[in-house]
N, C-alpha and C positions, 0 to 999 in steps of 0.2 A: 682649440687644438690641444687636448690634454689626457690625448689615450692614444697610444703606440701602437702598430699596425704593428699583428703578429705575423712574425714568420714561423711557418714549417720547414722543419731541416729534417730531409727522409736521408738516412744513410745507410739504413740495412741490403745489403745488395740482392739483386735480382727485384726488391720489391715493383710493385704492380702500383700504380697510381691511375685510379680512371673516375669518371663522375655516374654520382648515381643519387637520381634527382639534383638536389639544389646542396648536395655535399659533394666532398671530396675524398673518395676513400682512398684508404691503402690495404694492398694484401701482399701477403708474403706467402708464395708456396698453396696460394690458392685460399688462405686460410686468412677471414679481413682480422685488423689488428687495429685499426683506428679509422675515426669516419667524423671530417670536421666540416662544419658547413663554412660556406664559400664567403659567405658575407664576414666572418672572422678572421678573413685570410689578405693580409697583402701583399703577400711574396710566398712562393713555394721555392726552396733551395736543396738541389738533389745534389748529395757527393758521390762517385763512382757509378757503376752500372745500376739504376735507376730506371723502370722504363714505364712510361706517360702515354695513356689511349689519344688518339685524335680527338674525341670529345671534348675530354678536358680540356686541354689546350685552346681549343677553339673557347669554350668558356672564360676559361681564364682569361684570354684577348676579350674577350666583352667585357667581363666584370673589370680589365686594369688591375687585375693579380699576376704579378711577374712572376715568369717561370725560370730558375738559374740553374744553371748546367756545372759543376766545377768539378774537379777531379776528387779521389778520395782525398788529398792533404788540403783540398781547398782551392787550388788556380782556377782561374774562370778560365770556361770554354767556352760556353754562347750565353744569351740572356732573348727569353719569347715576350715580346709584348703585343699589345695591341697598337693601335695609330698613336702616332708620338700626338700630346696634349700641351695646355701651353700656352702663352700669347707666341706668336709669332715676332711680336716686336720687340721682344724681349731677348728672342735668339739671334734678331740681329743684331740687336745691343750689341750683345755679349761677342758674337762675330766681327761688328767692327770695333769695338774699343780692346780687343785681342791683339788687331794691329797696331791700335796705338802703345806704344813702347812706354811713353811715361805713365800713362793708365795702367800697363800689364806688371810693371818693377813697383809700379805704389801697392797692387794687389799683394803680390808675390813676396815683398815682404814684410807688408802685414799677416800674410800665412806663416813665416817664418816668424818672425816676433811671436806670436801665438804659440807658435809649436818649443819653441827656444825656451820661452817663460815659462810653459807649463813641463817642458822638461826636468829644466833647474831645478822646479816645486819639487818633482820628483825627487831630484837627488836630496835637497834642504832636509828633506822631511826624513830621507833612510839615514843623512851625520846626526839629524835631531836622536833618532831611533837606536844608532849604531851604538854595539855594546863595547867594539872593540877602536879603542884613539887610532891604531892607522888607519882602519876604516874610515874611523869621522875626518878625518883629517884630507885625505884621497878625495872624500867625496865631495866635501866642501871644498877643494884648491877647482875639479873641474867644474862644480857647479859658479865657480868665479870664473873659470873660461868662458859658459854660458854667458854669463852676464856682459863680459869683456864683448862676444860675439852681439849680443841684442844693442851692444852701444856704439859697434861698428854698422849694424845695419842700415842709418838714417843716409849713411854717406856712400852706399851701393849705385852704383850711376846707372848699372846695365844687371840684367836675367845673371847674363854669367856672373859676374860677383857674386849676388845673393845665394845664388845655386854653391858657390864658392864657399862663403859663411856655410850656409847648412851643413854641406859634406863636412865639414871640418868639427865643426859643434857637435854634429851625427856621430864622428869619432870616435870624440874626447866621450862623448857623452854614454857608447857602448862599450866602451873600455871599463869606465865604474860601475854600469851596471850590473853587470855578478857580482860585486862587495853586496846590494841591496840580497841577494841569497842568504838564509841560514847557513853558517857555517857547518852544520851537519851534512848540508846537500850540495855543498861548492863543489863536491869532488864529479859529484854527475851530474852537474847544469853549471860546468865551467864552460866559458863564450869567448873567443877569442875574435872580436870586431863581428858585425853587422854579416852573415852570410845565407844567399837565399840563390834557388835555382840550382841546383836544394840545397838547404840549410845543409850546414855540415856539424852541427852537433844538438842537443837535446833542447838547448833555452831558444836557440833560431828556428825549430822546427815549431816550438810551441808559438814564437812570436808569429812564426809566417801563417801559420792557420789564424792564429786573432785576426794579421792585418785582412784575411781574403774576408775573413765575415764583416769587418770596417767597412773596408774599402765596397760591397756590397751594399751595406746601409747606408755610404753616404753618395753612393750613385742614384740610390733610387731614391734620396730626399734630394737629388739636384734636379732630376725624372718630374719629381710632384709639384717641383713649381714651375715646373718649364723649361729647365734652360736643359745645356746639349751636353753630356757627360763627356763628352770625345774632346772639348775643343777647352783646354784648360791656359793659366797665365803663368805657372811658375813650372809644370812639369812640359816639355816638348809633345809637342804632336807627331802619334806614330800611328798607323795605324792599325785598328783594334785595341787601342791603350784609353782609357776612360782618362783623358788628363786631369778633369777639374775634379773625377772623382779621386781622383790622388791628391789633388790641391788641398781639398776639402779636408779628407781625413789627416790630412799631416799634424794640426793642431791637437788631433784627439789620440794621437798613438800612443803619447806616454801615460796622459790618463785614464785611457779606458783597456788598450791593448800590455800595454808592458806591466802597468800594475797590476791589470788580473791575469797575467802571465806571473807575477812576485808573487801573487797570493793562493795558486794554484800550487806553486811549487812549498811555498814553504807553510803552509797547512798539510802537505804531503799529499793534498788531493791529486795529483800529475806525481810519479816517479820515475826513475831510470826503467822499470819496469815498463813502462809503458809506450814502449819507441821502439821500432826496430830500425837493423842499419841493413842498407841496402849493397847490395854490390858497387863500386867507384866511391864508395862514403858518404851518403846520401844518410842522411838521419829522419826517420817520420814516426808519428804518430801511430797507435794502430789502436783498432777499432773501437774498443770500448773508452780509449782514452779520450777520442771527438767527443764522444757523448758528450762525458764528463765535462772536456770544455766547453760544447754548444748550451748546454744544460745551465752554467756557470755563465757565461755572456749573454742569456736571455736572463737571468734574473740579476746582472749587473746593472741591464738595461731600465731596469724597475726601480733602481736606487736613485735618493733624489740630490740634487748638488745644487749651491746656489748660481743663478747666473745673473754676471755682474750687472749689464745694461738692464734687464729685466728686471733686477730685484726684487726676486722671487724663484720660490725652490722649483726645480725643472728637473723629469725622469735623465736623466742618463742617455736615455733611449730617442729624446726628442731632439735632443743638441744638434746630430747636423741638420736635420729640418729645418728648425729656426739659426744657423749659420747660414743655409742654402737659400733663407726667405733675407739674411741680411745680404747675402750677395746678392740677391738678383733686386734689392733695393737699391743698393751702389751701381748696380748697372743702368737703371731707371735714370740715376742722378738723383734719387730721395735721401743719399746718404752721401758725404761727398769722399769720406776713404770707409773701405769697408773692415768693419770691427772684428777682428779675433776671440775665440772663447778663452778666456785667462780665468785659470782652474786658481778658487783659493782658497 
């Protein structure tokens, strides 16, 4: 398992998606533009009006290349598959040990720990970087809040506590990060706390598009080994909400989404230029700006990081895969708590 299912992200609008032979073309205006064959394909993800012949689709459903529907800023609207795949015993696993409480608060926060640890890194590494002492200073007092929160987590009895921890870490923790900005560009990707539904200014518009292409890839690596994207242990069950695919991505948000959200902005590749504001204050993205980021998160996805249990260098791209294959071992009982990725 050592080659990443590519995805196609079409986001030019009105394009034409239909099959022809054993490829997948695109036309725009009648006029084709790109023609990849099917067997390179494990996900097609369309933003905005996008429109898909009957053939393909039906294709798609045979081959197991998921088709994703999301808006142009990214929110998922449906997802096409073919017959869900899978042990069956596996999904029940995961369905009854969901009910068990001290099962689902062990998962949950070992999700948390994960995501808390590799936040901190986060921040360590911009007071390591920071040029200016109240920066370093700031960064490092909340990334001791961090710490303070990952040593209160052993002693969380119930969902609501950990859920508790998190929001509060979640914070502390989106408070410092605009210090991690060049100060050339703090004036237009200043963030004031976490906002989404829609993002109300430049750095949350840019996070909320990373988290929807995450939150995609690590639904469909929970998809590849079976288990049920809907029915997760730290996020609530609502439905049409992919729970465990939130559970999942929580550990990888600061490493894979908010850093190449850092790096986007302060290489100047993403600027103020590149957003418009909506009527009611709605801040997004606009078009050639996705590019740039889908462009950017596909070959994030190719960079190699060590991973600790593994010990050995691992794509970027493969992490929730092999987090999706250690949970659905913990659910087996082959592992007896299930391991978090600790980025280091």
């Amino acid at each position: 398992m050592r080659t990443i299912e590519n995805t196609l992200y079409v986001m030019t609008p009105n394009a034409y998606l239909h099959l022809e032979n054993d490829t997948l073309r695109v036309d725009v205006e009648r006029v084709k533009k790109l023609q990849v064959p099917l067997h390179h394909l494990g996900a097609v993800v369309c933003l905005g009006n996008i429109m898909l012949s009957p053939a393909l689709m039906h294709r798609c459903a045979d081959e197991g290349i998921a088709l994703v529907l999301l808006t142009e800023q990214g929110r998922f609207k449906a997802r096409l598959e073919g017959a869900v795949s899978g042990n069956i015993l596996l999904r029940q696993a995961q369905h009854r040990l969901a009910l068990e409480q001290a099962f689902a608060v062990d998962v949950a926060k070992n999700i948390i720990a994960g995501k808390l640890r590799n936040s901190r890194q986060v921040l360590l590494r911009g007071a390591r970087e920071a040029t200016d002492d109240a920066d370093r200073s700031t960064l490092t007092a909340v990334a001791e809040t961090l710490r303070i929160s990952l040593n209160g987590l052993p002693f969380a009895a119930d969902l609501d506590t950990v859920r508790g921890i998190e929001g509060n870490a979640a914070k502390n923790y989106f408070s410092a990060l605009p210090l991690l900005v060049k100060r050339d560009y703090r004036d237009d990707f200043g963030m004031d706390g976490r906002t989404r539904r829609p993002p109300r200014d430049r750095f949350n518009a840019l996070l909320s598009f990373l988290y929807a292409m995450l939150m995609n890839d690590c639904r469909s690596a929970l998809e590849s080994v079976g288990l049920d994207p809907q029915l997760g242990f730290l996020h609530a069950v609502r439905p049409g909400r992919a729970a465990l695919a939130l559970d999942l991505m929580e550990e990888f948000r600061a490493i894979f989404a908010d850093r190449l959200a850092l790096t986007l902005i302060n290489r100047g590749q993403i600027t103020a230029k590149d957003f418009t504001l909506r009527e009611g204050g709605a801040v997004l993205l606009a078009d050639d700006a996705r590019r740039t980021v889908v462009v950017a998160y596909q070959e994030r996805k190719q960079e190699e990081v060590l991973h600790p249990l593994l010990e050995t260098k691992t794509p970027i791209g493969l992490l929730p895969m092999l987090q999706a294959r250690f949970l659905a071992r913990t659910l087996r009982g082959e592992v007896e708590h299930y391991p978090p990725f600790l980025y280091r």
